[in-house]
N, C-alpha and C positions, 0 to 999 in steps of 0.2 A: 308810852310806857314800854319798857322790855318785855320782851317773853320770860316766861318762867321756866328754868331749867330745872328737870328732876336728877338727882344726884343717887343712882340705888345703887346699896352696896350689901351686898351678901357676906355677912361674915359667919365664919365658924373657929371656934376657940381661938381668936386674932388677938389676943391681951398683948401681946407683945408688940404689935405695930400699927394696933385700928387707931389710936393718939393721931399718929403721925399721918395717914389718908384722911381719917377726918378734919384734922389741920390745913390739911390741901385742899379739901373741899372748900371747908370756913373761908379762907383768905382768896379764893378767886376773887379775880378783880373785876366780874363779872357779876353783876345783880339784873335780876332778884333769883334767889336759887331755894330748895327746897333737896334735905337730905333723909333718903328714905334707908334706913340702915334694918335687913332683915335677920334677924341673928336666928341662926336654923343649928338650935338646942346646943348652945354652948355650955360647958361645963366649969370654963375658967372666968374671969372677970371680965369679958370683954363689956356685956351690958353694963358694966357698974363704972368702968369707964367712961363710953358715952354717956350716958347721963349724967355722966358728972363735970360734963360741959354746958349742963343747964340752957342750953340752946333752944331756941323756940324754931329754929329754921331745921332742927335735926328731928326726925320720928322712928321709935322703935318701935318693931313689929318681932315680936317674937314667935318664935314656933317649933315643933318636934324637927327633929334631924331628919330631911328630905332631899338634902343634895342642893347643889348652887344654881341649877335650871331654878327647880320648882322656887327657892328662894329670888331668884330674881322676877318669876313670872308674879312672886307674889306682891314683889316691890312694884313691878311696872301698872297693878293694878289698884294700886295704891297711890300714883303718881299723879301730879294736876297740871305739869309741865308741859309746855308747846316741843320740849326737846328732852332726849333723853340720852344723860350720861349716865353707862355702867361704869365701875372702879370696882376692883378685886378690894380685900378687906388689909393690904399688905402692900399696896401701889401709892403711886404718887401722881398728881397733875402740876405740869406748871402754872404759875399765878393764871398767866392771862391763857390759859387752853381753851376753855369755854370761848370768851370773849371772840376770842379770832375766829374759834370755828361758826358761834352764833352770828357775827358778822358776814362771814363769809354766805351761811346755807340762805339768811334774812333774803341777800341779793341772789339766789339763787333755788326758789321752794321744791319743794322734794327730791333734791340732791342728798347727798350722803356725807357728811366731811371725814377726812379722815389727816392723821397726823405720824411722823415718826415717834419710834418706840427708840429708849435707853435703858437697855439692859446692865441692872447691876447687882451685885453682892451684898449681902445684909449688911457686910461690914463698910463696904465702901460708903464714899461719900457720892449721891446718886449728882450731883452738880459740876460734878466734876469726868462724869464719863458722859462719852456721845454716840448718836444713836447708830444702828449698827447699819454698814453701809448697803450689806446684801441686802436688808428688806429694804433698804431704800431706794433699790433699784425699781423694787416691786408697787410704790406709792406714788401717781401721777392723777394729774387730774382729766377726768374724760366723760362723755359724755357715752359711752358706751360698758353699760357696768357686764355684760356677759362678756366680752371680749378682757376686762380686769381679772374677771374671776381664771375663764381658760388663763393666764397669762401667769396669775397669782399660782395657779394648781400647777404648773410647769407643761400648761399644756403645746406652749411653741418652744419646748424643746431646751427652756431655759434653765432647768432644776426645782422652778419652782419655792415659795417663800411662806410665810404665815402672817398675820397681823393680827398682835393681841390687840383683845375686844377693847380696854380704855382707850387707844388712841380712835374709836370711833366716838362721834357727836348724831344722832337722829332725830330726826323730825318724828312725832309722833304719827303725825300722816301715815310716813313709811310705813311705820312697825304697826299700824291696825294693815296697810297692806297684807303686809306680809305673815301676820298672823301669832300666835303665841308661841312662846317655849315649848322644845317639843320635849317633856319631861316622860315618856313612854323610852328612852336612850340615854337613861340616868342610869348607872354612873358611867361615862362614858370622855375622855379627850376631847373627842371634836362637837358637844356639845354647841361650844359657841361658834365654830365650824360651820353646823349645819345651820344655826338661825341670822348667823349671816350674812351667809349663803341667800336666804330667803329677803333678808335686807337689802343686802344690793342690789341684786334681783328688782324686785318691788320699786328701785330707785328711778329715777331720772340721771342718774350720773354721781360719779365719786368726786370730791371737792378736795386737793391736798392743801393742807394747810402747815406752811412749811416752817410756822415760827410756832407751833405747837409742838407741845412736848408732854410725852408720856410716859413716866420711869415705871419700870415693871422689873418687882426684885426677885432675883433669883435664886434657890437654893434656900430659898428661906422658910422655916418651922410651918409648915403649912401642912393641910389635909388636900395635898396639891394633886390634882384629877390626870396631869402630865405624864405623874409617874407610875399609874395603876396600869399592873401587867395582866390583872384576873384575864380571867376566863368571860365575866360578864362586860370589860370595858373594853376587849376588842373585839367581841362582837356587835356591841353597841357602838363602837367604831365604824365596824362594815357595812351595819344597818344603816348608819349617818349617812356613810359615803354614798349608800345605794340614794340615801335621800334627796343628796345632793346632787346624784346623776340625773335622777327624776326631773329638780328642779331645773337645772342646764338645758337639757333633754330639749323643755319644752321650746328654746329657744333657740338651742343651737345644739345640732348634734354631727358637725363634721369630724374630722379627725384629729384635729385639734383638740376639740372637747372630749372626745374618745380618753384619746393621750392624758389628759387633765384627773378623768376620774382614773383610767386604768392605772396611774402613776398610785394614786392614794388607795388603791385596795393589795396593788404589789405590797406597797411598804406592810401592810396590816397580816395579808398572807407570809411574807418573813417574821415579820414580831411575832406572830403565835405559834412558830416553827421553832423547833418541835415539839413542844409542851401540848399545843391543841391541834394535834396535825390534822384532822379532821374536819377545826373549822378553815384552814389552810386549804383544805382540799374545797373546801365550797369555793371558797374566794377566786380559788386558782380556775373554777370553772366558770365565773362568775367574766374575769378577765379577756376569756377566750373570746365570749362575746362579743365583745367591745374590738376584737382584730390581734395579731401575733406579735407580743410584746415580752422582750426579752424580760424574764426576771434576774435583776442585779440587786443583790442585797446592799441595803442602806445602811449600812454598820461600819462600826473603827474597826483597825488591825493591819490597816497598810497592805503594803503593796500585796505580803505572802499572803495575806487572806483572799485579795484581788484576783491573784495570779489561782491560787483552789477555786477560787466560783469560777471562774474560768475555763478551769480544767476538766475539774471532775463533778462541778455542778455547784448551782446554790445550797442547793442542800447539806451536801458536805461541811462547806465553808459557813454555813449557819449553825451547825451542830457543831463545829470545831467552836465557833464563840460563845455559842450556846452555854459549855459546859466547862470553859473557860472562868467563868463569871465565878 
């Protein structure tokens, strides 16, 4: 008999497209599956939606507005699955994604799978676009997950890439490893960042599975944690990153991994520049640490803006975009 896969998915006021991810979920071509849909205090129809799928493989868990951590931690504990796929409330899997990666991890226990991401536009047709080649430079199979991570963070000097949470598949193994959600850095970006971070960590190795597909739409009506500029989610940012150093840390801390974390608290010290220069200032002494790393701001504006960080400092050239906007 197959394993059972848990399917959790954290929505918040998704009426507009929880139809079409819970659609993706139904039709894998993969059995037996179990979908755990957490809906964290919606206000529009999304509940009245799912349930009106009548599904006995679907379960709602409803609850006060807590954020997408605490909603998933609550989904995973709720879960009976040998394997655990996350799905945002607004994404898509291809038919057979499960299938390939459950196959895959089956021949290989306490690996990590992991698959390409296609980036699209609400409007577009997501079958029709392909995944994007930069992260897929970043997605190989290996038996050494700290050497992926430094690799992934741009720690060998490569720029470094990201991989949304659907294109991974986990073994429950792992994730009692590696421990729970850290919902203490809610509301925060790297969120799924820092847990995993602790995933792979935890793994015996990354698994690419290269005929899986994982659409993740863009720009689309969401309470999307990407784009929060507050005050509380880039420090809950920095707090991440610091978590993440921790984690790396214990395994590998050359200069590579240096370079890895230092890269992800520069970016963090510019995005709060100049509105929180203060917490810029911790970061920036937090970097020092770690060895003397040029700060280059990570922002659009071409060459002239290039050519000002250059001259007259990042500074400048972040307050010229800064107040641009």
């Amino acid at each position: 008999m197959n394993a059972l896969v848990s399917i959790i998915i954290p929505a918040y006021n998704a009426e507009k497209f929880i139809l079409e991810t819970i659609n993706s979920a139904l039709t894998q071509s993969y059995s037996p599956i179990e979908i755990i849909v957490v809906d964290d205090g919606s206000t529009d129809k999304t509940v009245a939606i799912i349930n009106a799928q009548n599904s006995e493989r679907i379960k709602v868990i409803s609850k006060q507005n807590e954020g997408a951590s605490k909603a998933k931690q609550i989904g995973l504990e709720h879960a009976n699955g040998e394997f655990i796929q996350y799905l945002d409330a607004d994404d898509i899997l291809s038919e057979d994604k499960i299938a390939i990666q459950v196959a895959t991890l089956t021949a290989h226990p306490d690996h990590v799978a992991v698959c390409s991401t296609v980036h699209f536009e609400y409007h577009q047709n997501y079958l029709e676009q392909l995944p994007s080649t930069h992260e897929e430079k970043y997605l190989y199979t290996t038996n050494n997950p700290v050497e992926f991570l430094i690799n992934l963070w741009g720690g060998n000097g490569n720029g470094g890439s990201m991989i949304q949470p659907n294109a991974f598949l986990t073994p429950i193994s792992v994730i009692k490893r590696a421990g729970p959600w850290n919902t203490s850095i809610s509301p925060c970006p790297d969120e799924d960042g820092e847990y995993f971070c602790r995933i792979i960590l935890a793994s015996k190795g990354i698994l690419y599975t290269e005929k899986a597909l994982n659409y993740y739409r863009k720009f689309a009506v969401r309470n999307s944690l990407s784009s929060l500029k507050s005050y509380a989610a880039l420090h809950n940012s920095y707090q991440s990153i610091l978590l993440k150093q921790e984690e790396l840390f214990k395994h590998n801390n050359s200069d590579n991994a240096k370079l890895a974390i230092a890269r992800q608290l520069i970016s963090i010290a510019i995005e709060a520049y100049p509105r929180y220069s203060k917490l810029t200032n911790s970061i920036i002494k937090e970097v020092k640490k770690l060895g003397k790393y040029k700060f280059t701001p990570i922002m659009s504006g071409g060459p002239n803006l290039f050519f000002i960080s250059n001259t007259l400092g990042w500074r400048i050239a972040r307050l010229i975009q800064y107040y641009k906007k």
